[in-house]
N, C-alpha and C positions, 0 to 999 in steps of 0.2 A: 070247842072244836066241832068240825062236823060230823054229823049223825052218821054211821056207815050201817048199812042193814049187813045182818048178822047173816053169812053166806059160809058152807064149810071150805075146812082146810083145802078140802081136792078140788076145789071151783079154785081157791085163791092159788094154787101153785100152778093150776093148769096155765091163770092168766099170768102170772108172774113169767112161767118159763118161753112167752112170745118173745120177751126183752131180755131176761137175766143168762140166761145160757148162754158159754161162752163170751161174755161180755166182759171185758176187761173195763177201765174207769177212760180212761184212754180212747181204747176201740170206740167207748159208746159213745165218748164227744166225735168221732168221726162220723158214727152213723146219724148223728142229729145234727151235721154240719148245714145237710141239704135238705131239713126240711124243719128246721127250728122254727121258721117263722110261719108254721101251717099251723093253721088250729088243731085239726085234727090230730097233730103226731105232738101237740103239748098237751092235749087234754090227755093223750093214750099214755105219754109221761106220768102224765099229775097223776092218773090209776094205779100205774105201775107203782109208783111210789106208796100211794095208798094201800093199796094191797098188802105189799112190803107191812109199811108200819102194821096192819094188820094183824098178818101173820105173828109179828114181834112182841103183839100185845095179847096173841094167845097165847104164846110159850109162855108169856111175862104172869097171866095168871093159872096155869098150870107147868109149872115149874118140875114137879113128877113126871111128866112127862117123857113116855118111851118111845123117840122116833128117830127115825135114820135119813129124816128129813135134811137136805142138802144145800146149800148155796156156794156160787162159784165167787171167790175170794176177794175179788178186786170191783164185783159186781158188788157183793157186799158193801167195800168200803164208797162207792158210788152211792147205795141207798143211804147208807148210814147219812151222808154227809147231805143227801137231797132232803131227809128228812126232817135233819133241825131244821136246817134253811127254813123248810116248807112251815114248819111248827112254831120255831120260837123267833126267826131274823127279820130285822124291818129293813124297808127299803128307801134312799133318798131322803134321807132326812137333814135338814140343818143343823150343822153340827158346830159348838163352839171349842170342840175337844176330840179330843180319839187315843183307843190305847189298844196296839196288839200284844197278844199273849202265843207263846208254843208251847206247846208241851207233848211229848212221849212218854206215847204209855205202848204196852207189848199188843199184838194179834193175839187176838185166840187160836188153837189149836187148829192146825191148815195140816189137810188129808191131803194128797193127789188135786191138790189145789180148789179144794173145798172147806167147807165149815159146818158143823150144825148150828141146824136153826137154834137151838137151844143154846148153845152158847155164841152165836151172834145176836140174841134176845138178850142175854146176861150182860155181855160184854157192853152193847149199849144202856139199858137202865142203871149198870149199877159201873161202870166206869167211863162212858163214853161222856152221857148227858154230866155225870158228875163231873169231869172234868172241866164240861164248857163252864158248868155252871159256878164253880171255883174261880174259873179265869174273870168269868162274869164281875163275880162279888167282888175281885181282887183289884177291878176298874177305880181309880180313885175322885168316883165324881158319885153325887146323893142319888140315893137309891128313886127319890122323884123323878131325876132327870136322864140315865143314863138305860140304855138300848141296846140290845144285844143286835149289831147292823150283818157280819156274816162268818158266816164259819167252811175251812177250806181241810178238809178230810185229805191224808197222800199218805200209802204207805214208803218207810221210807226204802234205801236201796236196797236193802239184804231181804225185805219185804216181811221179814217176822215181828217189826215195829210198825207204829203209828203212829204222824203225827200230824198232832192238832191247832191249827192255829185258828186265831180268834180276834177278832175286832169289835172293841165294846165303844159305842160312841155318848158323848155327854151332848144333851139338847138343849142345855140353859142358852140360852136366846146374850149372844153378844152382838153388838155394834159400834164400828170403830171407824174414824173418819181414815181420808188417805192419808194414814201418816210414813213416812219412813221408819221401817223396822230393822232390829239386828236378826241376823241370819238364823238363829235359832236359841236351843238352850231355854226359851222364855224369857229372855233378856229383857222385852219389850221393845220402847220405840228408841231410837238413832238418842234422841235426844233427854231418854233416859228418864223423863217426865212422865210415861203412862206405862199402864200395862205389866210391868215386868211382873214375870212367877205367872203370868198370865194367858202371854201372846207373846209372837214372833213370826219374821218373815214366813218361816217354815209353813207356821199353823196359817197363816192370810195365804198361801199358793194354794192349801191344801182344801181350804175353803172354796176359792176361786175355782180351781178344778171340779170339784163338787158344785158347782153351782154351774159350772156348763155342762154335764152332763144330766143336770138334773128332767127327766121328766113323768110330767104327772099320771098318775094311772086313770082309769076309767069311775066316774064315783060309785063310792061304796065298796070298791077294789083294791086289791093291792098286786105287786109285782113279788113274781119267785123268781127264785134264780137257783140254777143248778150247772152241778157240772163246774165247780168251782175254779180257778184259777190264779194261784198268787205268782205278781210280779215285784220283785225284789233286787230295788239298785241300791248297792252298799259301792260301789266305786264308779265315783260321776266320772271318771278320765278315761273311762269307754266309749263315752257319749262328745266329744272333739268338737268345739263351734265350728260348723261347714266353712266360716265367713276368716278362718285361719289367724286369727287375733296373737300377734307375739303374746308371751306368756307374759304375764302383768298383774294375776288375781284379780282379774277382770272380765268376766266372762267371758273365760278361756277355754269354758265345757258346755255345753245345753243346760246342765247339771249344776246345781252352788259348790263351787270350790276353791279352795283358797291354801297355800303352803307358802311354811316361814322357807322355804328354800330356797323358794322368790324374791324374799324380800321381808323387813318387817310386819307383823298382821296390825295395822293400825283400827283406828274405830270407822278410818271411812271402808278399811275392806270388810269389815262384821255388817258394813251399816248398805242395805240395798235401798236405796231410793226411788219413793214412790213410784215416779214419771221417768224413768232410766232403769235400774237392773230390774227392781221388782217387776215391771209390765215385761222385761225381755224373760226373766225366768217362768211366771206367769205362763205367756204366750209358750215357750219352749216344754214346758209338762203338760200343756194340753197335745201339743203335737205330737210328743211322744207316746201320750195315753193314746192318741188314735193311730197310732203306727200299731203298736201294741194289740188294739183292739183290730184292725184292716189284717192281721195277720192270725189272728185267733181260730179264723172259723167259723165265724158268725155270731161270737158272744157279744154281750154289752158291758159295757160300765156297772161294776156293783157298786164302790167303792174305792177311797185311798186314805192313807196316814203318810204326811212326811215330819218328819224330826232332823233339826239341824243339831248337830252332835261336834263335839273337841275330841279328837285324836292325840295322844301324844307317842310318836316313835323314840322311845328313850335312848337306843340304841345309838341313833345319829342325830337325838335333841332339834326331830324336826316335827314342829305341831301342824297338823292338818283341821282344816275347819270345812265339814261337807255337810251337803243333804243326803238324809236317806228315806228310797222314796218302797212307799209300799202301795200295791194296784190291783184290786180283784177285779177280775170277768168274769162273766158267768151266761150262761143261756139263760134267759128270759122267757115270762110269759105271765100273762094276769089268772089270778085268782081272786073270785068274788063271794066264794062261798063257805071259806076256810076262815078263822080268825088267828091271830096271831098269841100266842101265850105265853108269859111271862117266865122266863126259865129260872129267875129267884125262886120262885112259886113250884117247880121240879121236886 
């Protein structure tokens, strides 16, 4: 990690309170709408952050500690979440896998809409980092190959909870020709020959979308991302083809969807072929990702996971067969003089 010189508590609250005051998680993505892309106002970010961890890592080794030291609550949950990011999340990487995790856990003790630092110091070493790092381990790909890619801090609505979600991705290096795939599940290919328990349409969109968004950092650099953002489609029949397709289980949605309502689910509707649905669904999660991102505020592309999933509505014995897609943005900016640190290793 980087060296920080040793500066007291009243310099580092002085400069924290330029930013953290009054700052909701929310507000502060408004305030970096219009100037996200200034060097200036990301370096005076990456500080602010620093600072933060700073502070965190005083209370963390004076624990006795008697002070009536204050942070406003939601600014809070904004550092908290800038700070793994900043510390332990990579960026773009080739993924042959991915798994997200959530999980809640409670707020600390919230005054008139504040915290002590001492227990936002607590809260994070000894249950925050521990939770990611749980999520982490609980990724089922070898500890060689798998990456803690980002983490998206929200408190939830009653605001006395928190939660965590988390995206662990696997980097084993796969290569698959254009085959036709079943829609998800890990099925593998159309024709049942490769893959299966491996790969599916799902995981090849999820690749493809990642690999147009992919860009490289400056050498010797890498990319933050803060200010986190999960987007989360669990019902593709929001998402209607413009192009008004009678219903057929035939790209009938932007979105993979299919119901025995319809009709039988045979293996050509599970199966998208290469040069026909897969390039139309393909093409269709990218343009949704940049509607997504055109309406953000000025984030980028962090990341996605999609998973093609079986429904069953027992009620009326109708099986549904969808994708579900998952989408982080986030404000961006390069760091070159930070390393990134193994949160097993926590």
């Amino acid at each position: 990690m980087k060296k920080l010189t040793i500066i007291s508590l009243t310099l580092i609250l002085a400069a924290g309170l330029l930013w953290l005051n009054g700052c909701k998680k929310e507000t502060a993505v408004q305030q970096q709408n219009t100037t996200v892309t200034d060097n200036e106002a990301n370096e005076a970010m990456l500080q602010h952050v620093l600072d933060f961890k700073q502070r965190m890592e005083y209370y963390k080794e004076h624990p006795g500690i008697r002070s009536e030291e204050k942070e406003q609550s939601d600014a809070t949950v904004n550092y908290w979440e800038s700070s793994i990011n900043l510390t332990y999340c990579h960026s773009y990487l080739e993924l042959s896998d991915a798994a997200v995790y959530d999980t809640v856990i409670a707020m600390p003790p919230i005054t008139q809409d504040s915290i002590l630092m001492a227990n936002i110091a607590d809260k994070y070493y000894n249950e925050i980092l521990y939770t990611v790092k749980a999520q982490y381990l609980q990724a089922p790909f070898t500890n060689e190959t798998k990456k803690l890619m980002v983490v998206d801090l929200e408190r939830t609505t009653g605001g006395d909870s928190l939660q965590i979600k988390t995206m662990v991705g696997n980097t084993l290096s796969m290569t698959h020709p254009p085959y036709d795939w079943k829609y998800g599940e890990k099925l593998g290919t159309c024709d049942g020959q490769h893959d299966v328990g491996v790969w599916d349409a799902a995981h090849e969109i999820a690749k493809n979308t990642r690999n147009d968004f992919y860009e490289a950092p400056p050498t010797n650099c890498h990319w933050w991302f803060y200010n986190i953002q999960t987007i989360f489609v669990d019902d593709p029949t929001l998402y209607p083809n413009p192009n008004d397709p009678p219903p057929a289980n035939y790209e009938d949605y932007l979105i993979y969807y299919a119901s025995s309502a319809l009709g039988v689910i045979t293996d050509d509707v599970l199966c998208l072929e290469h040069y026909d649905e897969l390039a139309f669904y393909k093409q269709s999660y990218i343009n949704l990702t940049n509607d997504w991102i055109n309406n953000s505020g000025g984030k980028k592309f962090k990341d996605c996971e999609y998973n093609g999933i079986h429904v069953i509505d027992n009620n009326h014995n109708i099986h549904f067969y969808k994708h579900q897609l998952t989408t982080f943005l986030g404000y961006r900016t390069i760091v070159c003089d930070i390393s990134i640190d193994d949160i097993s290793q926590y």
